[in-house]
C-alpha positions in Angstrom: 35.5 40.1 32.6 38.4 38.6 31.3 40.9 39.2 33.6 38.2 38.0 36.8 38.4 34.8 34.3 42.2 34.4 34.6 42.1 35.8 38.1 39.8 32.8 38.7 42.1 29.8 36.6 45.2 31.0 38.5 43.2 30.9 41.6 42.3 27.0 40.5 46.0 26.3 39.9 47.0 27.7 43.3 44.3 25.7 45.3 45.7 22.4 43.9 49.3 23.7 44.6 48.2 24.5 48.0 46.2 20.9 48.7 49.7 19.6 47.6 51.3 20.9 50.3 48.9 20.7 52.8 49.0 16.7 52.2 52.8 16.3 52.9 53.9 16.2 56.1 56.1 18.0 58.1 59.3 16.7 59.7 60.1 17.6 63.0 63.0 18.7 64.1 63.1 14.9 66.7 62.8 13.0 63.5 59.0 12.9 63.5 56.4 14.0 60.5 53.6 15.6 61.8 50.6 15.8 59.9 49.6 19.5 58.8 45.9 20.6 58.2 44.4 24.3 58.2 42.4 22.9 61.2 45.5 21.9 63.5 47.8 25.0 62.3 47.4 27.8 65.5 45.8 30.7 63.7 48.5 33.4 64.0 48.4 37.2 62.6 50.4 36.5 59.5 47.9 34.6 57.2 50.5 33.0 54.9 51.8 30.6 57.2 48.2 28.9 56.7 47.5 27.8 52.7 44.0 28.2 53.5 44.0 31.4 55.2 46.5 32.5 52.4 43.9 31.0 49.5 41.1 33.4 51.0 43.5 36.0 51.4 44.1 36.3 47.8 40.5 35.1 47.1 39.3 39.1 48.9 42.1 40.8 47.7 40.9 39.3 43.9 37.5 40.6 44.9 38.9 44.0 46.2 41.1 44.4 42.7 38.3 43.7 40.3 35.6 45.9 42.6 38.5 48.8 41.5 38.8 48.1 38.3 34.9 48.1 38.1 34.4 51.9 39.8 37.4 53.0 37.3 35.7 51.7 33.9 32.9 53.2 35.3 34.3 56.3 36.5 36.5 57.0 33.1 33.8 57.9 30.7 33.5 60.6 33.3 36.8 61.7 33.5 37.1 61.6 29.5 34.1 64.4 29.5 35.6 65.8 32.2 39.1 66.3 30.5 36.8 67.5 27.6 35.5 70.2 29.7 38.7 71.7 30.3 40.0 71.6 27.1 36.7 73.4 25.9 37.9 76.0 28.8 41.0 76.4 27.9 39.7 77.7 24.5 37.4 79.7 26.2 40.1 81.1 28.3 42.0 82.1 25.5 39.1 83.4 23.8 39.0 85.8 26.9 43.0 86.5 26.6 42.3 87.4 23.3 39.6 90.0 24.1 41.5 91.5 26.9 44.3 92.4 24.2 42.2 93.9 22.0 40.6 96.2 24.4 44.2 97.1 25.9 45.6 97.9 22.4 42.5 100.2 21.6 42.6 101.8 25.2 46.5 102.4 24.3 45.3 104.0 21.1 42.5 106.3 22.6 44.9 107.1 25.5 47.3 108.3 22.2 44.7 110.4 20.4 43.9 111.8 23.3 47.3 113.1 24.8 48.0 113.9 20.9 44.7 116.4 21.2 45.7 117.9 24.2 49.2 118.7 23.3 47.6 120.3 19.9 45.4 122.0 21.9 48.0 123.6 24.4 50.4 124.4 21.6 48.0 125.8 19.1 48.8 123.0 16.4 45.9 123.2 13.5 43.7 120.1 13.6 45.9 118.6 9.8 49.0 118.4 11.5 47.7 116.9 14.6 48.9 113.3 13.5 52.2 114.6 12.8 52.9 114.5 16.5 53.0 110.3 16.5 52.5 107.8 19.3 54.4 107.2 22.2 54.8 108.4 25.8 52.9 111.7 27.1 56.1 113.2 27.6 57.4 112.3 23.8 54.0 113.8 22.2 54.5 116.7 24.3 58.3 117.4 23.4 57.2 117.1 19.4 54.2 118.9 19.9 56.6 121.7 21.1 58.8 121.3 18.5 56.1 121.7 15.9 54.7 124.8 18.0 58.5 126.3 17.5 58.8 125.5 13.9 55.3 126.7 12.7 56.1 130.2 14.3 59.4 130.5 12.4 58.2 129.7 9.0 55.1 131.8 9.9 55.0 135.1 7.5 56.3 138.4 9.8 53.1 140.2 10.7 53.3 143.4 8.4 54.5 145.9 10.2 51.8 148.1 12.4 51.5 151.5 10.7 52.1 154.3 12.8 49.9 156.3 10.9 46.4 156.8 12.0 43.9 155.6 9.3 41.0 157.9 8.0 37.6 158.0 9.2 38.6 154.5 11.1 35.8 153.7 13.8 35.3 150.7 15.9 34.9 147.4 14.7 35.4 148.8 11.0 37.7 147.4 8.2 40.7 149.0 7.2 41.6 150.8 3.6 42.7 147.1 2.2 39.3 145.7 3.5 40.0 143.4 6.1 39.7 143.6 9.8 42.4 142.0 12.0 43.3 138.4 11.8 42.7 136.3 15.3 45.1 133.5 15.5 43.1 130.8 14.6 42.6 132.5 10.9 46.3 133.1 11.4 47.4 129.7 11.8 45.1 128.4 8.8 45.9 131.1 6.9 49.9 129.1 7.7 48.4 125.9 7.2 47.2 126.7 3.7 43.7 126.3 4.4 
């Protein structure tokens, strides 16, 4: 409201500048003064040669400029809330980021566990020393996994030698003179891992 106030006082001081110089006359090039109203003037496409037409010139474009100013005071609360909205994306957003880490990092883990297990698996590595094998790429598991495989065989006790000689009343599926029947390699292999 203020500023249609002073838009309306400078307009007051420009009329009376304007009636000024509408009341003087104009010299003629022959010597002559002419005398100059809005209603005498030829009305040409530039409204500035005419105070009048230049008064109500300003006068619309005055109306036009505070008709703006009016749609954007009303139009910024909305763009405040609006501004608000994205910020309360952007959280959101990164909220979402943050979750799609997450679930990345623990299907990189799983993926892990589960090329560790398989490379256990192929190379007959007890379950206890599976997480000696680490993280890393498949191929890296794989390479200590073999590795481990190798080094578990060396320091594995020699099998006592197989006796040549035949064992008394030995039948099928029967224990021998110490009292136990032969080891599978699963009892092998925990008999290795202390268990």
């Amino acid at each position: 409201m203020q500023d249609t106030a002073d838009t309306t006082q400078t307009a007051g001081q420009s009329d009376a500048n304007t009636a000024d110089i509408a009341q003087q006359p104009d010299v003629q090039p022959g010597g002559g003064t002419q005398d100059t109203s809005a209603n005498q003037q030829p009305q040409g496409t530039d409204p500035w040669a005419d105070p009048e037409a230049a008064r109500k010139e300003i006068e619309k474009l005055r109306r036009e400029s505070a008709g703006w100013r009016t749609k954007y005071r009303e139009a910024e609360p909305q763009l405040t809330e609006y501004q608000q909205w994205q910020e309360s994306q952007k959280t959101e957003q990164q909220k979402l980021l943050d979750a799609k880490e997450a679930a990345e990092r623990q299907l990189g883990d799983l993926r892990a566990t589960n090329t560790r297990l398989m490379a256990a698996a192929t190379h007959n590595i007890p379950p206890d020393l599976i997480d000696l094998l680490g993280s890393g790429s498949d191929e890296e598991i794989n390479a200590r996994a073999e590795i481990l495989a190798e080094r578990l065989k060396a320091s594995a006790p020699a099998a006592a030698p197989a006796s040549q000689r035949p064992v008394e009343a030995l039948t099928p599926g029967a224990a021998t003179a110490s009292g136990s029947a032969t080891a599978s390699p699963d009892e092998w292999i925990r008999r290795m891992a202390g268990r």
